[in-house]
C-alpha positions in Angstrom: 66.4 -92.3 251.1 67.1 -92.5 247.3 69.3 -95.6 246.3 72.3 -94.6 244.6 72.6 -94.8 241.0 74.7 -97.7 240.5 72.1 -99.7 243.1 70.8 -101.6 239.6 74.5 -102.5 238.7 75.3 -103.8 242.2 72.3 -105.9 242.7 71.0 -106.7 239.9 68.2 -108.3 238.8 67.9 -108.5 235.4 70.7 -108.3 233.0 71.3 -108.4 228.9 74.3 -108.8 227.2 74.5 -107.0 223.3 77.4 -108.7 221.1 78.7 -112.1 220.5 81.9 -114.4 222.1 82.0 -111.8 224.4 78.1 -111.7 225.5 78.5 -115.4 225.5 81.2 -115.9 227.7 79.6 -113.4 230.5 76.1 -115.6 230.4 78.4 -118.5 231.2 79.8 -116.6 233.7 76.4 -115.2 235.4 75.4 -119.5 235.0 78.3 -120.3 237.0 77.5 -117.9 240.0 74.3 -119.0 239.8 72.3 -115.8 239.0 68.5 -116.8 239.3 67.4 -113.4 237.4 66.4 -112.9 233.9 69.6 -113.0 231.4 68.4 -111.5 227.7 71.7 -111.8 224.9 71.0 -109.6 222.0 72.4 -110.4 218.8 70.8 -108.7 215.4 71.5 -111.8 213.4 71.2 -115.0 216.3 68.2 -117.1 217.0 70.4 -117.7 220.5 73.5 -116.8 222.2 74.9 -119.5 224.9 71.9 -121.7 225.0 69.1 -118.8 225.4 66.9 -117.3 223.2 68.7 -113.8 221.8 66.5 -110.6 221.4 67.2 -109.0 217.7 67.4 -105.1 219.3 67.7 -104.0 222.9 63.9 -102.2 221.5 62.4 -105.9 221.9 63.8 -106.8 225.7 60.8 -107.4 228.1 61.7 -104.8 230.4 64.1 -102.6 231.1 67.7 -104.5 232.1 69.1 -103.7 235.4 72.4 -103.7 233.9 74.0 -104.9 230.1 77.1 -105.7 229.2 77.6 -103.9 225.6 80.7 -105.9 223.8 80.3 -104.4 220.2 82.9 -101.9 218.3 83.2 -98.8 219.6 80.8 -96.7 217.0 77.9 -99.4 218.2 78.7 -98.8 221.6 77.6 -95.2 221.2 74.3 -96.2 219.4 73.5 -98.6 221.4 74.4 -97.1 224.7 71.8 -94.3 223.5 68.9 -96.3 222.8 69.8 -98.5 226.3 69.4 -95.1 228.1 66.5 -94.7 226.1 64.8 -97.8 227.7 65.5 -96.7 231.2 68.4 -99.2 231.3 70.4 -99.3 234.7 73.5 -98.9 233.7 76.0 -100.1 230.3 79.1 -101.4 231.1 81.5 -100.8 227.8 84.0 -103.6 226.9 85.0 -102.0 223.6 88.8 -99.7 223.7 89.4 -96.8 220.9 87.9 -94.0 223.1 90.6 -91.5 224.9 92.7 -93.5 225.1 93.4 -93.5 221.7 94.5 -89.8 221.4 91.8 -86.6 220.1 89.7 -88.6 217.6 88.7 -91.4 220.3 88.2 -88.3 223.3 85.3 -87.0 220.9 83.8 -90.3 220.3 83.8 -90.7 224.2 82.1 -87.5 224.9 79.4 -88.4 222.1 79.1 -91.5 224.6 78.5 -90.0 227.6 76.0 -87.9 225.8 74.2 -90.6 224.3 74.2 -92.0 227.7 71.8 -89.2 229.0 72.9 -90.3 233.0 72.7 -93.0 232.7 75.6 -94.9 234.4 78.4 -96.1 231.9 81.1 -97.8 233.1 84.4 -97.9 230.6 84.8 -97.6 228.1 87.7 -99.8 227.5 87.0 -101.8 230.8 86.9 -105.5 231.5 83.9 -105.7 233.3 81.9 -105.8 236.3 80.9 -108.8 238.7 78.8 -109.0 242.1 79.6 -111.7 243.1 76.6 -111.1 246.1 74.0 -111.7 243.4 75.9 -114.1 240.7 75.8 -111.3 238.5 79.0 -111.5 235.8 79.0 -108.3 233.2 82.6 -110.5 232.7 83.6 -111.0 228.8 86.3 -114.4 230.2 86.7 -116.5 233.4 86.9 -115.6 236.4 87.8 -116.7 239.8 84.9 -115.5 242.5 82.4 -117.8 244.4 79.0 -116.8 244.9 79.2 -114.8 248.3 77.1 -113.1 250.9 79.2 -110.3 252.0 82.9 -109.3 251.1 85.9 -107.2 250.1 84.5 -104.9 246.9 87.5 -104.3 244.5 88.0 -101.9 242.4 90.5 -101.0 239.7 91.0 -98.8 236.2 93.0 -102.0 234.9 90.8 -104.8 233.7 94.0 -107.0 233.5 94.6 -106.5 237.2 91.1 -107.0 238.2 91.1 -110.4 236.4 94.5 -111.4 238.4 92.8 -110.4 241.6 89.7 -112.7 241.1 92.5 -115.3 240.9 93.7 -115.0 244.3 93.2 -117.7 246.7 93.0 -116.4 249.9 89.9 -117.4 252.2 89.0 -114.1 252.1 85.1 -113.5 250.5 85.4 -110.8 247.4 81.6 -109.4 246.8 82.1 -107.3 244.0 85.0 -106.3 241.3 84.1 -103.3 239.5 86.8 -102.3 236.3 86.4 -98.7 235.3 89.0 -98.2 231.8 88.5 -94.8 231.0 86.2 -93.8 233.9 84.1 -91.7 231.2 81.5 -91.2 233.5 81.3 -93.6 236.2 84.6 -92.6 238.6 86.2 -94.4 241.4 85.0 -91.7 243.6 81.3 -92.9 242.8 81.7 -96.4 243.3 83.2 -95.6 246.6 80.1 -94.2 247.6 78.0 -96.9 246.0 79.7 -99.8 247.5 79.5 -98.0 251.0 75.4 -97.9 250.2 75.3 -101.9 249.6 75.7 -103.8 253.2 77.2 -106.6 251.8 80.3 -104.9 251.4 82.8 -104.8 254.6 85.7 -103.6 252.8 86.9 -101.7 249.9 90.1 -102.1 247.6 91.1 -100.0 245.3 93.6 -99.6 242.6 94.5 -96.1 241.4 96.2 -94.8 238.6 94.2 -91.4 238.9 91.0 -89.4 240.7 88.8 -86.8 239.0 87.3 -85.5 241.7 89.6 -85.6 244.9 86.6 -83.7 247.1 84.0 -86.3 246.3 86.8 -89.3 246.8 87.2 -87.5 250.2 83.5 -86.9 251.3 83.3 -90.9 250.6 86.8 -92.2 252.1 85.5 -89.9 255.4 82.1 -91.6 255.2 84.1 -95.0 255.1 85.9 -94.1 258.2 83.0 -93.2 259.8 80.9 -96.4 259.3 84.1 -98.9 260.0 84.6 -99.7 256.0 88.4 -100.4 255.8 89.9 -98.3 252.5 92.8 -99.8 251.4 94.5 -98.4 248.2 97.6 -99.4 246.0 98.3 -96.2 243.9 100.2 -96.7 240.4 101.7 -93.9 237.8 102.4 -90.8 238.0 102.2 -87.6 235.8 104.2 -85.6 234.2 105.2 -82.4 235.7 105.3 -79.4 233.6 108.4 -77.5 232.6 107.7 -74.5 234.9 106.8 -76.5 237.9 110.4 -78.1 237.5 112.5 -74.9 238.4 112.0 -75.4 241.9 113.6 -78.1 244.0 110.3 -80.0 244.9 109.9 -81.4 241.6 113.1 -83.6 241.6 112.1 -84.9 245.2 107.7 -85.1 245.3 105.3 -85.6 242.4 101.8 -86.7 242.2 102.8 -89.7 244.3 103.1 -87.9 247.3 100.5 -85.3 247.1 97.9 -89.0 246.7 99.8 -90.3 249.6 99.3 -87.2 251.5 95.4 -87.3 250.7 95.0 -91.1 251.4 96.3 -90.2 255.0 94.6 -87.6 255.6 91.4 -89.1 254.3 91.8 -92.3 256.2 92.8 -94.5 253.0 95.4 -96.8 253.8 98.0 -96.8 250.8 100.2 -100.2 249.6 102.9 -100.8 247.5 101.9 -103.9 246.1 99.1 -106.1 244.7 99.9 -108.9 247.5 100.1 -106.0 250.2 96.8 -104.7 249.0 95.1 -108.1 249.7 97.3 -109.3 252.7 96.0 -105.8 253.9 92.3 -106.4 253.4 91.9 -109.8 254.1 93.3 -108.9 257.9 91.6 -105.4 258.0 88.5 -106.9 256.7 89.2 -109.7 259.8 89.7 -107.4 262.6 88.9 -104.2 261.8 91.5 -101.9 263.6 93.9 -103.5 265.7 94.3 -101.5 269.2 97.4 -100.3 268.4 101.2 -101.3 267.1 102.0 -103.4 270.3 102.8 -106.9 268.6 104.1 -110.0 270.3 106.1 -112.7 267.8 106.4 -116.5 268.8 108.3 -118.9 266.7 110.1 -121.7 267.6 113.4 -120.1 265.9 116.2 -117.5 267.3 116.6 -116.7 263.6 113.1 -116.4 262.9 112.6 -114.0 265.9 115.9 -112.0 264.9 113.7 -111.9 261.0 110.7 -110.4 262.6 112.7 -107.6 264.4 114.2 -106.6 262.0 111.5 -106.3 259.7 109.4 -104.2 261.7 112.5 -102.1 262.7 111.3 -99.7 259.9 107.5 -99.8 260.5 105.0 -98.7 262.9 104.6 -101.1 264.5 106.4 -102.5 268.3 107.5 -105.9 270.1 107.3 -104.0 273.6 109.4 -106.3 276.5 107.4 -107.8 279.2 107.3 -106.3 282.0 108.9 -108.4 285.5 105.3 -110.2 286.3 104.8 -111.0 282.4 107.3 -112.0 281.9 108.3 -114.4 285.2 104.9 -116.2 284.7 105.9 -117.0 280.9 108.8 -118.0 282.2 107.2 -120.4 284.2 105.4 -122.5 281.3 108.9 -122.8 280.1 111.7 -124.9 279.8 114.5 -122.8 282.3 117.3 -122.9 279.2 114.6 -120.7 277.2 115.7 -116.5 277.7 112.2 -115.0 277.8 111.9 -111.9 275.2 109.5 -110.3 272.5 109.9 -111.5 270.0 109.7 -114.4 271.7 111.7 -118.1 270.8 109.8 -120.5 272.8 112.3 -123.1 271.5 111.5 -127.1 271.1 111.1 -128.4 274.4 107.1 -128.3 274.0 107.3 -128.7 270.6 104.1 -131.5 270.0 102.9 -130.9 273.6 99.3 -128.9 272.7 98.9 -128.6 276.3 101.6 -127.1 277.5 102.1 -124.6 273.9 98.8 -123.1 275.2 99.4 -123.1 278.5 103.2 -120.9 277.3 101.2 -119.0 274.1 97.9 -118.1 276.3 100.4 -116.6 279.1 102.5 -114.5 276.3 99.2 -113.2 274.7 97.6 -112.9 278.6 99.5 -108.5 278.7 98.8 -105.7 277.1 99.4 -106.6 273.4 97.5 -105.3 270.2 97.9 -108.5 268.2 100.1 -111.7 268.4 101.7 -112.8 265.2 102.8 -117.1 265.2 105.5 -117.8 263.0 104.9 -121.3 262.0 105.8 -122.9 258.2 104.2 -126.4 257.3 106.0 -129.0 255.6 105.3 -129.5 251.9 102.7 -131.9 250.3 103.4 -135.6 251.1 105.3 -135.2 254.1 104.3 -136.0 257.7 103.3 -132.5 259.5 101.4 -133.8 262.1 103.8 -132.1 264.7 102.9 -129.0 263.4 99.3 -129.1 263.6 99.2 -128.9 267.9 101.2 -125.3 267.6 98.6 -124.2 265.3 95.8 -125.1 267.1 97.3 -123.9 270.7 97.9 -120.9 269.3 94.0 -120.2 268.3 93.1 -121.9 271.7 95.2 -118.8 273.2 93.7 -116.5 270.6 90.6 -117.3 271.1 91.1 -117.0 275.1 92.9 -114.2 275.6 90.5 -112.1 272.9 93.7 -110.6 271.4 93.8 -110.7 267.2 96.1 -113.7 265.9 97.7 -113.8 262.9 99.6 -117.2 261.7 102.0 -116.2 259.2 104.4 -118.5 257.6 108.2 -117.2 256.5 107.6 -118.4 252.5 104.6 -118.7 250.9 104.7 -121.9 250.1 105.1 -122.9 253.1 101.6 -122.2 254.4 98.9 -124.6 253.2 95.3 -123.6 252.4 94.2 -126.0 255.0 95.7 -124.1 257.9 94.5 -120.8 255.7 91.1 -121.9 255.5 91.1 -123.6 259.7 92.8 -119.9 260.8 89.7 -118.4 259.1 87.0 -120.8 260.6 88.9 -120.2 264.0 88.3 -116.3 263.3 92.0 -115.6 262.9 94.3 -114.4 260.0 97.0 -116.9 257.9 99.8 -114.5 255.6 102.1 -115.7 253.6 105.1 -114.2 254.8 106.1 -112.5 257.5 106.7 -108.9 256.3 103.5 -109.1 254.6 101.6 -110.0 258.1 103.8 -106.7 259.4 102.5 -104.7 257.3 99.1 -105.6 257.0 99.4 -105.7 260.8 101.1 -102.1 260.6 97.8 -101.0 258.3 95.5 -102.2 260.6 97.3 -100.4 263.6 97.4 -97.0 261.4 93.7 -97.3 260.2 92.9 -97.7 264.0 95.0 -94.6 265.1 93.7 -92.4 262.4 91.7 -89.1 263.3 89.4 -87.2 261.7 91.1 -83.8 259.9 90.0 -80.5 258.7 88.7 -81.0 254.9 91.3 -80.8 252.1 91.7 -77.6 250.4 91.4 -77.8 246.7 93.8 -76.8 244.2 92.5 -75.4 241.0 94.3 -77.0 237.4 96.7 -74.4 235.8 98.6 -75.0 232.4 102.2 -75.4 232.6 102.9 -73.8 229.4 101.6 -70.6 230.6 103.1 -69.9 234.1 105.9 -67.8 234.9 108.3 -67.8 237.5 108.8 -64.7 239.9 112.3 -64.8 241.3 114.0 -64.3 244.2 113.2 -60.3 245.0 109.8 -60.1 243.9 108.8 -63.2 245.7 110.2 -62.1 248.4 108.1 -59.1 248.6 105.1 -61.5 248.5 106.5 -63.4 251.4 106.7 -59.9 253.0 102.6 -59.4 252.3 102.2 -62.2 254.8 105.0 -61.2 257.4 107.2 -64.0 256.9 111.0 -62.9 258.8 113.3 -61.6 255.6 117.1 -60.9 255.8 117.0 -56.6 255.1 117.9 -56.2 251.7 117.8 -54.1 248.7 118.1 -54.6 245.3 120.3 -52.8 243.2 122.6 -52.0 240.0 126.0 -53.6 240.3 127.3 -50.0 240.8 125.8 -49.6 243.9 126.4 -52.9 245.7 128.4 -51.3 248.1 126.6 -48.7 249.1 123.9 -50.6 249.5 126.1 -53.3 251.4 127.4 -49.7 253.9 123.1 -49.2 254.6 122.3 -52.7 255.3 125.7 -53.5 257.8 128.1 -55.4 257.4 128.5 -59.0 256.8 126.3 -59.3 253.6 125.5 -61.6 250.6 125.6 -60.2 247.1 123.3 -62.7 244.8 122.4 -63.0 241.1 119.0 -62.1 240.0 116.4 -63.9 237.2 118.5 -67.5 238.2 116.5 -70.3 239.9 119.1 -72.4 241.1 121.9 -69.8 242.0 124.9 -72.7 243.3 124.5 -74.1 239.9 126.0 -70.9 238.2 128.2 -69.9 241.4 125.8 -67.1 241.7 125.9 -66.2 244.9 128.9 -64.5 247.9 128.3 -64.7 251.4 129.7 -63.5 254.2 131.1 -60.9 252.6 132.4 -58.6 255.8 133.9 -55.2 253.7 133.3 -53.2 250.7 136.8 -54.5 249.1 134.9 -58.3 249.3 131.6 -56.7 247.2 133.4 -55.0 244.8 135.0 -58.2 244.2 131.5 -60.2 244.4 130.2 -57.9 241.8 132.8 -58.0 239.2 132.7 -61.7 239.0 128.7 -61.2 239.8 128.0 -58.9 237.3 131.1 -59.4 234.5 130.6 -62.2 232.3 126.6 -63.2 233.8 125.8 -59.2 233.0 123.9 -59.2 235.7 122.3 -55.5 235.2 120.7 -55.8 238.9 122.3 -57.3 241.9 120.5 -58.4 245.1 122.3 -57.7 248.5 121.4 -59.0 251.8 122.4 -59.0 255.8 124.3 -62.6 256.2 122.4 -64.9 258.7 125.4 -66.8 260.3 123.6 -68.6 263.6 121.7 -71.6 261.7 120.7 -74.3 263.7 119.6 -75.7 260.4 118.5 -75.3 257.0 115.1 -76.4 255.5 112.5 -76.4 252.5 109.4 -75.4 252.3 107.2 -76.0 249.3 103.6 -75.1 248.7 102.0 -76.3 245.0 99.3 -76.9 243.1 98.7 -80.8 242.7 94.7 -81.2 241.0 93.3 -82.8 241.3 94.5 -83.6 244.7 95.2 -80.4 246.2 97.3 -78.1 247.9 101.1 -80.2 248.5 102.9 -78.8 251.4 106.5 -80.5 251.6 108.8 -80.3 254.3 112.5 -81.1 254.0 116.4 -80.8 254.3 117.3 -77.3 252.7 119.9 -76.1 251.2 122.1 -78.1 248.9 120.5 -80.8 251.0 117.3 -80.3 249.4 118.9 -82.0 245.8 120.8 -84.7 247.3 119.1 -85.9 250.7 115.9 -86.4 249.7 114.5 -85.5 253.8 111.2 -85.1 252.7 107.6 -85.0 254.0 104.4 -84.1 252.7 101.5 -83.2 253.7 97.6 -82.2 252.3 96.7 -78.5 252.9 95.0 -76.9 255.5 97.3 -78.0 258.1 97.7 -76.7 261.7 100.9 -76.5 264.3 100.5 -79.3 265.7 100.8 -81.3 262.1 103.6 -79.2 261.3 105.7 -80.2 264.7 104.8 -83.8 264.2 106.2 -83.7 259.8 109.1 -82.0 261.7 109.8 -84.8 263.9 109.8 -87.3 260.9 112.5 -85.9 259.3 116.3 -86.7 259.1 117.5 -83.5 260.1 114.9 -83.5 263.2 117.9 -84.1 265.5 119.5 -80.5 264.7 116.2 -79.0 265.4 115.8 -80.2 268.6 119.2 -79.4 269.8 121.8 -82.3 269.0 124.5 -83.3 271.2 124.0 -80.4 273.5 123.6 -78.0 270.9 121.2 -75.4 270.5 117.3 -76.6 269.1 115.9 -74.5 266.6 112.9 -72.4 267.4 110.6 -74.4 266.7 107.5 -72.1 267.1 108.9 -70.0 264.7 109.4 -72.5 261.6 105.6 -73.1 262.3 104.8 -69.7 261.8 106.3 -69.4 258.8 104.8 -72.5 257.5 101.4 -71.2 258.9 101.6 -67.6 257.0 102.9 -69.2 253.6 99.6 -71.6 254.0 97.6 -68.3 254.3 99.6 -66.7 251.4 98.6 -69.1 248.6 95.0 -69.8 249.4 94.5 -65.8 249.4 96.2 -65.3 246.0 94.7 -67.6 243.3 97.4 -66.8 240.8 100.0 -68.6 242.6 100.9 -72.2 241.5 104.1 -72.6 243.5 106.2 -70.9 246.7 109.3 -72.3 247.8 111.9 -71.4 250.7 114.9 -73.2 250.3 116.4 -72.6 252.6 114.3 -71.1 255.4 117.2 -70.9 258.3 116.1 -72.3 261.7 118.2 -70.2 264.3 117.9 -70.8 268.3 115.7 -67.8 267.9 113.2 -66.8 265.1 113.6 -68.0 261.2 114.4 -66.4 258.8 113.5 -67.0 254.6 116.9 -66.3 252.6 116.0 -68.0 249.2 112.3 -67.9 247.5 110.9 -69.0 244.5 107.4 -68.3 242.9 105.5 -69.6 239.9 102.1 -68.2 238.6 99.3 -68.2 236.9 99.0 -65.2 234.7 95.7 -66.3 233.8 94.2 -66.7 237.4 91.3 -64.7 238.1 92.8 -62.5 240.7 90.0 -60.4 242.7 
């Protein structure tokens, strides 16, 4: 099989280094890890650069580098990245800014760098650097704070700044590689994905995004990651802009590009964080143990409070403290003082405090059921003070680890409370130390989800569109479209104000007389229901049609048996795909905020189970002896408006709002559409 292209950069062999402070910090760097390959600076007007002799042109290097670390301005970044390529470098990794993201002038002078990089791999520009730390290899222009390692966590980020904090970090958790991509000109985080998943001495991939190119090669890797058992964890930062047209519908004050990534993350098997510590807390236990079983978590501490702190923390995650069942729980009871009340979480109180012996005769017992993880609670005194008590809960709890085969995670309620000591013996001992107790739930809550995850169809891509040339189809003409795909429509007709009742008579009595050409109808009181005689039209219409002149006038049969009222949203989100969103409709839809998303193609049963996450889920299933929605038929719907917009390429955006859920059918009284008049239509 062909190694991947960034194979060189990864495990390199030989590397050169083209500038000066910059090229001379990175040998330091590469001296520190201990690379034992050929390191070549090059410097037009040095005899030597950090001790070695320096090369006057990249023309008179020995060989061809595996990899160089080009830190000159950015009009000598172009040159030389051309005659690198030239040589048959590896790969260039680019330290100087003033590409792109500098505005029109700096986009051309990065495309005249990718060209003069003829394939061959550039990283940046505008980037901080690359290390592997597998080989001692440090393409790294200031310090950093990686060990030379076999096998790891590979991290990789746009933000060179972020990168540099996360070599800091000072968990005992092996980092291999740390890959900064600036501008991704050429070299994408989809591509080092793959990469890194080539190189075995990665277990374990981070990643921080602020954007993807290309969201269906980021999925073929992310699926290949699953596959193999790579833990994917991602923290995704920013968020773009959403055009003018795109913001007449509801879904673009509630779901942006933040939801449509989180949408493909979880479909794609990625586990998403909110937070730099989260994203590390996460890997360093994922990268431990994998996938956890499942969410069933047991808690010991040797506090009430501390027990009451981690049930109420997980009370909004996926995770559970299940109760022991009779047997479980009688023969903890039994390794127990009789004054101690025996529930998960668990308070195992200070009777045995001290007493190893009889803490792993009570903590092997607990973690002797059918439990996913177990989670000790356990802060250290501070430096200089006598914690010698502390030390036989610590170690009974690995001893009951370690027995029982169940995953163990030490976690201390404040950061400072937890002292690399016990941090580096809970790693030795093949368990897990956090620094905090919601940050073990989560991470604990990540590892659970990564484990339940399943394989889904592939995501359906969404073409780009300009906002500045869309147009919105309102309410009657997108209705006839929702009509193309049999979606259930109140009867209706639309007609000049004259005729409202007449039409009203045809249709049957009661009715609803709307505006036409208005988005948000309830803004401009645009809109009379239940209008049960032609004396309550004729009055709709005059203040309808009078000061608005409204010239056309929709009119509609009133749907009156609601179970409830939701949204439902289909959009373009490139480069992510299609966005489905799910929510509270109605006036609801501004001011609830009910909302889940989800990646196109879906299927029923993903549709039941977004259903079931949201607030109003109660009313749909028949509240307080109440009538449950027709569930079947809100699928349906959601189903046929899927098929709609991947049959019509012109369409950017379809909304209900609300689609009424009735005990039988549903029915869409409010549409919206946006196009493309610049889609290729067939």
């Amino acid at each position: 099989m062909d190694q991947h292209r960034l194979h060189r950069l990864l495990a390199s062999r030989s590397l050169a280094f083209v500038g000066g402070r910059e090229a001379e910090v990175a040998i330091g760097q590469c001296l520190a890890l201990g690379f034992d390959g050929d390191l070549w600076p090059v410097h037009h007007r040095r005899d030597k650069v950090a001790g070695l002799p320096a090369f006057a042109s990249v023309e008179d290097l020995p060989a061809p580098p595996d990899a160089v670390l080009v830190a000159v301005n950015r009009w000598a970044t172009v040159e030389t990245v051309g005659r690198l390529a030239a040589l048959g470098t590896g790969a260039a990794v680019c330290y100087a800014s003033g590409f792109a993201e500098v505005g029109a002038e700096g986009a051309e002078l990065q495309n005249a760098l990718v060209a003069a990089a003829d394939g061959m791999p550039v990283i940046g520009p505008n980037c901080y650097g690359t290390v592997a730390a597998t080989v001692g290899a440090a393409l790294w222009p200031d310090q950093h704070g990686l060990r030379r390692v076999d096998r790891g966590v590979a991290l990789v980020t746009q933000s060179g700044n972020i990168a540099l904090n996360l070599t800091l970090q000072t968990r005992p958790m092996a980092i291999s590689h740390v890959l900064t991509l600036g501008n991704q000109a050429d070299v994408g985080i989809e591509e080092c994905v793959e990469a890194l998943l080539d190189d075995p001495s990665v277990s374990s991939i981070g990643l921080h995004v602020e954007a993807l190119r290309d969201a269906g090669r980021f999925e073929t890797a992310c699926r290949r990651a699953f596959a193999a058992g790579v833990p994917v964890v991602a923290l995704k930062t920013g968020s773009s802009p959403r055009g003018a047209s795109i913001a007449a519908s509801h879904t673009s004050s509630l779901v942006g590009d933040a939801a449509a990534y989180a949408a493909l993350f979880d479909r794609v098997g990625v586990r998403q964080v909110g937070s730099i510590p989260e994203l590390l807390d996460t890997l360093h236990l994922m990268n431990r143990f994998g996938a956890i079983g499942g969410p069933r978590l047991v808690s010991l501490s040797c506090s009430g409070g501390e027990a009451s702190v981690v049930a109420d923390r997980a009370e909004s995650m996926g995770v559970e403290f299940p109760a022991f069942d009779i047997d479980h729980a009688a023969r903890i009871a039994g390794t127990l003082n009789d004054l101690v009340s025996v529930s998960n979480p668990l308070d195992y109180h200070t009777f045995i405090w001290g007493d190893r012996e009889r803490l792993a005769a009570t903590f092997t017992t607990v973690l002797d059921g059918p439990l996913d993880a177990a989670m000790l609670v356990l802060d250290f005194p501070s430096g200089g003070l006598d914690d010698s008590t502390w030390w036989p809960t610590f170690e009974a709890f690995i001893e009951a680890s370690q027995t029982t085969g169940t995953p163990g995670v030490i976690a201390a309620s404040m950061a400072e409370n937890l002292p690399r000591a016990a941090e580096a013996a809970a790693a030795d001992a093949g368990l897990v130390a956090v620094r905090g107790i919601e940050a073990a739930l989560l991470a604990l809550e990540g590892s659970a989800w990564w484990g339940a995850h399943r394989e889904q169809e592939p995501v359906l891509p969404a073409p780009s569109f300009d906002p500045a040339v869309t147009r919105i189809v309102h309410e009657p003409e997108a209705k006839d479209l929702l009509a193309e795909v049999g979606i259930p429509l109140p009867a209706r007709e639309t007609v000049p104000p004259f005729e409202a009742v007449e039409a009203a008579s045809r249709i049957g009595y009661p009715v609803v007389v709307k505006a036409t050409g208005v988005a948000h109808k309830t803004e401009v009181d645009g809109v009379a229901v239940d209008l049960v005689d032609g004396d309550g039209v004729a009055q709709a219409v005059d203040r309808l049609a009078g000061p608005s002149g409204q010239t056309r006038l929709l009119v509609e049969e009133y749907v009156g048996d609601a179970v409830a009222e939701l949204l439902i949203n289909i959009r373009r989100e490139p480069p992510v795909g299609w966005l489905l969103t799910l929510g509270s409709g109605g006036r609801l839809a501004e001011v609830a905020a009910d909302v889940v998303s989800l990646i196109l193609p879906v299927g029923p049963a993903e549709v039941t189970e977004a259903l079931q996450r949201l607030a109003v889920w109660p009313l749909l299933a028949g509240h307080r002896g109440g009538p449950a929605a027709d569930l079947d038929a809100i699928v349906e719907v959601v189903i046929r408006l899927q098929r709609l917009v991947t049959d019509r390429p012109e369409l950017v955006e379809v909304e209900i709002n609300p689609l009424l859920a009735r005990p039988s059918g549903a029915i869409a009284v409010d549409a919206l559409v946006t196009v493309d008049d610049f889609a290729v239509v067939d």
